[in-house]
C-alpha positions as CSV (number, residue, x, y, z in Angstrom):
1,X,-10.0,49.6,-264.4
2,X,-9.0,46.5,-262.7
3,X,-5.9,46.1,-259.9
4,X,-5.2,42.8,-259.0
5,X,-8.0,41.6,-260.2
6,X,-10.3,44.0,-257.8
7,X,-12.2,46.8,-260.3
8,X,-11.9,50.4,-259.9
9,X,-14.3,53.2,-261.0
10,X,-15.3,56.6,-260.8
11,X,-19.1,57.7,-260.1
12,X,-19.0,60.5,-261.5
13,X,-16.5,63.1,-263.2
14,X,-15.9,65.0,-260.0
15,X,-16.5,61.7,-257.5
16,X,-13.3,60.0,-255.8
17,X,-12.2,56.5,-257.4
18,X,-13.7,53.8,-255.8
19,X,-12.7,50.1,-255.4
20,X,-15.2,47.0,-255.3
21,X,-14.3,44.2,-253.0
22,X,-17.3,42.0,-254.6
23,X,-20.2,42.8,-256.2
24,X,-22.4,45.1,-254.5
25,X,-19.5,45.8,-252.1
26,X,-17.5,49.1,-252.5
27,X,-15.0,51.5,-250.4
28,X,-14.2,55.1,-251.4
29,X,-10.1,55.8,-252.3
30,X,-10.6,59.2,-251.3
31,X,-8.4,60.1,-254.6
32,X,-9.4,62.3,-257.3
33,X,-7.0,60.7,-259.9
34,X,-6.3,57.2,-260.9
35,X,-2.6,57.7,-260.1
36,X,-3.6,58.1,-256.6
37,X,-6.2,55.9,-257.2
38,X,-3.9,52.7,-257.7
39,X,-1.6,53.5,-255.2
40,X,-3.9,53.2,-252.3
41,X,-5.5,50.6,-253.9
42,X,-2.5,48.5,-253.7
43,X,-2.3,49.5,-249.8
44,X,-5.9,48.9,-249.4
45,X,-5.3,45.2,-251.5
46,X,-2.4,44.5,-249.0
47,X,-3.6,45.0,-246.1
48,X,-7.4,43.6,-246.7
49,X,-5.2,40.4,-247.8
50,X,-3.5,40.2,-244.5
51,X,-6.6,40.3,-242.7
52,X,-7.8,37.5,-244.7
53,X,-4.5,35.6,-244.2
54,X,-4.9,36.1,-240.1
55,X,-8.5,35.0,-239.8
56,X,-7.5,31.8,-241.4
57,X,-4.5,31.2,-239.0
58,X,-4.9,28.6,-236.1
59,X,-2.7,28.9,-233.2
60,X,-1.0,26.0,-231.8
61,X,-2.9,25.8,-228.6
62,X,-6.3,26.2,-230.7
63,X,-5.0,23.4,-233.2
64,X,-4.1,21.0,-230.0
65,X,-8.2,21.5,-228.6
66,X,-9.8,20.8,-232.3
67,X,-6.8,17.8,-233.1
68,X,-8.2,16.9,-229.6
69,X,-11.5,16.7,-230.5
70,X,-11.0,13.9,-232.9
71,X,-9.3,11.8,-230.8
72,X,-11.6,11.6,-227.6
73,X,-11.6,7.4,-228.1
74,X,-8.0,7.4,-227.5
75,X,-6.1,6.6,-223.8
76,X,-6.0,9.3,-221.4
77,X,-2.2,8.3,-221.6
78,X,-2.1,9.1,-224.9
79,X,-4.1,12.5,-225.0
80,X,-2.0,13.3,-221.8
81,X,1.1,12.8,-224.8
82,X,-0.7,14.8,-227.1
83,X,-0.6,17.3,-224.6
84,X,2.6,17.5,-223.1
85,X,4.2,17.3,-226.9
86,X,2.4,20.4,-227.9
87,X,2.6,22.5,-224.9
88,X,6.5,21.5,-224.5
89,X,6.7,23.1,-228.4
90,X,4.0,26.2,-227.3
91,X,6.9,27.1,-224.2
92,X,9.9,27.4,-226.5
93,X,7.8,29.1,-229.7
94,X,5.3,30.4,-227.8
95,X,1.8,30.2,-229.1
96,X,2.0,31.2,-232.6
97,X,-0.4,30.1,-235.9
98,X,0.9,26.5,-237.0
99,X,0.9,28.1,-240.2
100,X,3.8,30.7,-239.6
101,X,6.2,27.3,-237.7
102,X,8.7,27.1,-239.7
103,X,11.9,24.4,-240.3
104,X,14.2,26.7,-238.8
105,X,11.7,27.3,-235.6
106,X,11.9,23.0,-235.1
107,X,15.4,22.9,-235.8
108,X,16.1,25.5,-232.4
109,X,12.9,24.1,-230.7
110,X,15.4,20.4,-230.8
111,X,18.5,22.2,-229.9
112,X,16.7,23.7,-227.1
113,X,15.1,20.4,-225.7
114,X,18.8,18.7,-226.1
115,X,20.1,20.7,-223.5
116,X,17.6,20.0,-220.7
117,X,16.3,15.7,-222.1
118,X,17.4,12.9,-223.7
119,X,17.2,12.1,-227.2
120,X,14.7,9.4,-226.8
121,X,12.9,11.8,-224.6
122,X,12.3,14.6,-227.6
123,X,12.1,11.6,-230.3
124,X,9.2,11.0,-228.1
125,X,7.9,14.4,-228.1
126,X,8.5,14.7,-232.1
127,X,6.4,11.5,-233.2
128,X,2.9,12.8,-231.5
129,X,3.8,16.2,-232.5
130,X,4.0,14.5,-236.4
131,X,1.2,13.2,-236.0
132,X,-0.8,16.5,-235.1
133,X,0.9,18.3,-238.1
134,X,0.1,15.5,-240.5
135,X,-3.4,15.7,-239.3
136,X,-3.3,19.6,-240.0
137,X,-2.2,18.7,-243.6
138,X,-5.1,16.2,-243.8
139,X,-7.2,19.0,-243.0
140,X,-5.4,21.5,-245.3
141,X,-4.8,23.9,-242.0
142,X,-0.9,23.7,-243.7
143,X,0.2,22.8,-246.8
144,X,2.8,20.4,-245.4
145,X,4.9,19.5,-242.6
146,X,8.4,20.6,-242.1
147,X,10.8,17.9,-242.6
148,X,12.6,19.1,-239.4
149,X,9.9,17.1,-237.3
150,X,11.7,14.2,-238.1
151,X,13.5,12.3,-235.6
152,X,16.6,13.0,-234.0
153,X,19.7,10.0,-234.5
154,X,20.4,8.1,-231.3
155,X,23.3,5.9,-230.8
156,X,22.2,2.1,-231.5
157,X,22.5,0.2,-228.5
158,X,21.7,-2.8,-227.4
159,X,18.8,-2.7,-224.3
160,X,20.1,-3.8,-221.0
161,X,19.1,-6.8,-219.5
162,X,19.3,-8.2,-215.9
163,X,21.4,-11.4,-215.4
164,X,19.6,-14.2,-213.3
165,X,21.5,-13.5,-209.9
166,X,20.4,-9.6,-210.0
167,X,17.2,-10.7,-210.2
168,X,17.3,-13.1,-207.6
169,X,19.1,-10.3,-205.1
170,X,16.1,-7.8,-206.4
171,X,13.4,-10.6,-205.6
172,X,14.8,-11.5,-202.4
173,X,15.4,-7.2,-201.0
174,X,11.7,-6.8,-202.1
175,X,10.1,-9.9,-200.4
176,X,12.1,-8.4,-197.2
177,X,11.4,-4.5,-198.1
178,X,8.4,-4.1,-200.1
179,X,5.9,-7.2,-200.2
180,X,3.4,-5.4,-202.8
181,X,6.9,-4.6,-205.0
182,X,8.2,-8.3,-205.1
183,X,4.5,-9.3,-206.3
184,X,4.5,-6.4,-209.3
185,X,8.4,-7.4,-210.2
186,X,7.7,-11.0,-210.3
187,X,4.9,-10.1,-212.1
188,X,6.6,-8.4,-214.7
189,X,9.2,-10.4,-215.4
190,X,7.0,-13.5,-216.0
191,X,4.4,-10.9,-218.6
192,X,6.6,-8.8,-219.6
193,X,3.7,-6.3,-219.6
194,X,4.6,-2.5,-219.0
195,X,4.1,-0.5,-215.6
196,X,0.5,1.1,-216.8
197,X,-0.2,-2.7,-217.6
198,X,0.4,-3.9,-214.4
199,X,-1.4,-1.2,-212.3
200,X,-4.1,-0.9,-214.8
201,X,-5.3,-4.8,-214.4
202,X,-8.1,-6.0,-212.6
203,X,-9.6,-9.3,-211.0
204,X,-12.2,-9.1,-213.9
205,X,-9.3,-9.0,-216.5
206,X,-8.1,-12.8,-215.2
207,X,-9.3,-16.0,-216.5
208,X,-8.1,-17.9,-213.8
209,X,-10.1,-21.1,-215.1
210,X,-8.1,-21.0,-218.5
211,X,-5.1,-19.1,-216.9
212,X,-4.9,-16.1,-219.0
213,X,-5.7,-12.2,-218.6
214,X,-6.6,-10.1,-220.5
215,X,-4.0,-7.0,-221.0
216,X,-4.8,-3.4,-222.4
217,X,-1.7,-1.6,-223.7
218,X,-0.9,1.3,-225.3
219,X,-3.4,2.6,-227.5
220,X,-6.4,0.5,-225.5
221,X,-4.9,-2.2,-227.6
222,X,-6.2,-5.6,-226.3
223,X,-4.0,-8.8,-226.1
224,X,-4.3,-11.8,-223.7
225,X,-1.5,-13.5,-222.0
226,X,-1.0,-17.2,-220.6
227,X,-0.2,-17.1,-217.1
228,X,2.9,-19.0,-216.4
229,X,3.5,-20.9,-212.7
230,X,5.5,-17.2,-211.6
231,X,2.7,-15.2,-212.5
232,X,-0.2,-17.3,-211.7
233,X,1.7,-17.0,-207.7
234,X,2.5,-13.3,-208.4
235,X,-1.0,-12.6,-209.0
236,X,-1.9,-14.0,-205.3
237,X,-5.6,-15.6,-204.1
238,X,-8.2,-15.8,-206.8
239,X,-10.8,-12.5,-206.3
240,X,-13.8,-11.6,-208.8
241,X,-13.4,-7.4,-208.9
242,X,-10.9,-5.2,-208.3
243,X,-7.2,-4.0,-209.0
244,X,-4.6,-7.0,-208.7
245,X,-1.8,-4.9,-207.4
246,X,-1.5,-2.1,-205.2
247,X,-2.2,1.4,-207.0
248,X,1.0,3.0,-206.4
249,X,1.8,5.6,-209.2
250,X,3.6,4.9,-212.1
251,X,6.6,7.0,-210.7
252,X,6.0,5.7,-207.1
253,X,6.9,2.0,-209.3
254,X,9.9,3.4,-211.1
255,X,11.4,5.2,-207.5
256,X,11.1,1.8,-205.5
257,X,12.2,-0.4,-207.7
258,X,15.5,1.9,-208.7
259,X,16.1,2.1,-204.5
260,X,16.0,-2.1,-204.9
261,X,18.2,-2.3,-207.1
262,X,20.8,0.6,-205.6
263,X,20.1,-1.2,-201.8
264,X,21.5,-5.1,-203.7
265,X,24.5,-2.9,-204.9
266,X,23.2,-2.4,-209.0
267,X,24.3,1.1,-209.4
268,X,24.2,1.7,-212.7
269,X,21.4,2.8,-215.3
270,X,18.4,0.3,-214.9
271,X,14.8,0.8,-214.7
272,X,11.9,-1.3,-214.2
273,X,11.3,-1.2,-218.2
274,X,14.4,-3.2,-218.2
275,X,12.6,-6.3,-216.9
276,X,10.3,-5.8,-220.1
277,X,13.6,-6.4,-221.8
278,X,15.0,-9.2,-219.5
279,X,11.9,-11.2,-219.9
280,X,11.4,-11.0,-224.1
281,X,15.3,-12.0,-224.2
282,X,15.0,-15.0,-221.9
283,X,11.9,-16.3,-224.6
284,X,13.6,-15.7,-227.4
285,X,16.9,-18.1,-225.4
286,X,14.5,-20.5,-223.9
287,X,13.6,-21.4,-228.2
288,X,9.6,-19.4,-227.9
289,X,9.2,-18.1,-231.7
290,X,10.1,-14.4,-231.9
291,X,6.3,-14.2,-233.8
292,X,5.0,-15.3,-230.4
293,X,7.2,-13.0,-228.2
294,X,6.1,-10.2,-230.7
295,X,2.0,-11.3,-229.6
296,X,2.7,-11.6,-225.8
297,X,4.5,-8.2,-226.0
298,X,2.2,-6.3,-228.1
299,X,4.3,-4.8,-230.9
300,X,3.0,-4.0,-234.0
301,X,5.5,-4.3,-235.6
302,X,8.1,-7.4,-235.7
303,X,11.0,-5.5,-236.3
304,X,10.6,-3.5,-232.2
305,X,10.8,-7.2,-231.2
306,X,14.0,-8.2,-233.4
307,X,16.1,-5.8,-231.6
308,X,16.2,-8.9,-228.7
309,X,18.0,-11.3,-231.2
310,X,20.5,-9.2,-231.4
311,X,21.0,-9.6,-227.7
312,X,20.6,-13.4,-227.9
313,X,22.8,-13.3,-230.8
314,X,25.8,-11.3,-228.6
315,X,25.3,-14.0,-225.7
316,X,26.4,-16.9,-228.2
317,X,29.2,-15.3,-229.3
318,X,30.4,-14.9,-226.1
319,X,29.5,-17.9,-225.3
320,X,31.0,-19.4,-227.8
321,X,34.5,-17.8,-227.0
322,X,34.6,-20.9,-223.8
323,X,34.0,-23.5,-226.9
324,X,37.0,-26.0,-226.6
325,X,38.3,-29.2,-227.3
């Protein structure tokens, strides 16, 4: 007699029924009828299946240390990312299997980061947290990956840019106010290389004899960049090891250069990121190729770098509002 596809038998008239796990491998049902017989068998079947189904569960936290484990070659930026994502979606779900997360557990996990960060902040959060799940699928820890990971819709705006005499009020408060900040702004806006970028490079990263350094980015992605006059003088006295610029923390950057810009009277939402921005939109006006602004700022792809056309193309327009004849 088979239940479920597990046999059942009897080893003698007066014996109890008996069911066999696998061969060789059998548990009395204590019942002296197959009535009974099938009943617990169906309890025994139930619950034996549920212990199977738990061993094989992985919580998140466990997931995060084996995903981990894979990706030791990456930045400690990144695996810091890794991190954060996960443990920010561990707080709110707390640390359940990956294989009981479900849509509706994403779609409250975004409603509840909403409240407290900014839309670009969780879309942040959501794309390494992809990645982990997609890598769980590779694995076949899940079957698939809720569709609710998917990116929240922001607003399309175009980034802010400085104009020319911000800038030159920025310069001129940090050559008075903060020496190392002037060299690290000036820097900036002649690379357009990232805060990471900047802190991260080292004498032995410039060429001075060609006049190029060598920049590592996101992802310990390599690129090199021609120094221009601005950031050949940013860079200061030529040096064989070392860090270029002063190792202030990347939110020690960020805090000074905000308290610039609030001490020249900018009050409103600008961050050093938006000299990034200032200096790709001043190639793309000053007629550099927007293949060769996509090189020197390290996108992958071209269509990150298109968004600054747009911003060239708003300028004519109003520009072209003062054509007359």
């Amino acid at each position: 007699m088979k239940v479920k596809g597990y046999r059942l038998f009897k080893r003698g008239k007066r014996s109890s029924w008996y069911i066999e796990w696998e061969r060789g491998k059998a548990e009395s049902l204590y019942a002296p009828n197959l009535k009974d017989a099938k009943v617990k068998a169906m309890q025994l079947i139930e619950t034996h299946l549920k212990k199977e189904t738990e061993a094989d569960h992985i919580a998140l936290s466990k997931l995060l240390d084996l995903f981990l484990e894979t990706r030791e070659d990456l930045a400690t930026g990144t695996l810091r990312m890794y991190d954060l994502s996960m443990r920010s979606l561990i707080t709110f779900t707390g640390d359940k299997p990956i294989q009981l997360i479900t849509g509706r557990d994403i779609q409250l996990y975004k409603k509840d980061c909403l409240d407290r960060m900014k839309k670009v902040s969780l879309n942040t959060y959501l794309t390494y947290l992809r990645v982990i799940f997609r890598w769980a699928e590779s694995e076949s820890i899940i079957s698939t990956i809720p569709k609710e990971l998917k990116n929240v819709k922001r607003s399309k705006r175009l980034v802010e840019v400085f104009k020319k005499w911000e800038l030159d009020l920025i310069l001129e408060a940090a050559e008075r106010m903060e020496p190392d900040m002037h060299r690290i702004i000036r820097f900036a806006m002649w690379t357009c290389t990232r805060r990471a970028e900047i802190r991260n490079l080292s004498y032995q990263d410039v060429d001075f004899k060609r006049g190029h350094i060598r920049i590592i980015g996101k992802g310990d992605k390599q690129r090199i960049i021609f120094l221009t006059e601005g950031a050949r003088e940013a860079i200061g006295q030529e040096k064989d090891i070392g860090p270029v610029f002063r190792q202030y923390h990347l939110a020690t950057i960020s805090q000074k250069f905000k308290k610039l810009c609030r001490h020249v009277g900018i009050h409103d939402d600008r961050h050093f990121h938006n000299l990034r921005h200032t200096g790709a939109t001043q190639m793309l006006e000053s007629g550099i190729e927007l293949e060769l602004v996509q090189d020197m700022l390290g996108h992958r792809d071209i269509q990150t770098t298109q968004i600054y056309t747009k911003i060239t193309n708003t300028r004519l327009k109003d520009a072209m509002g003062k054509f007359k004849y």
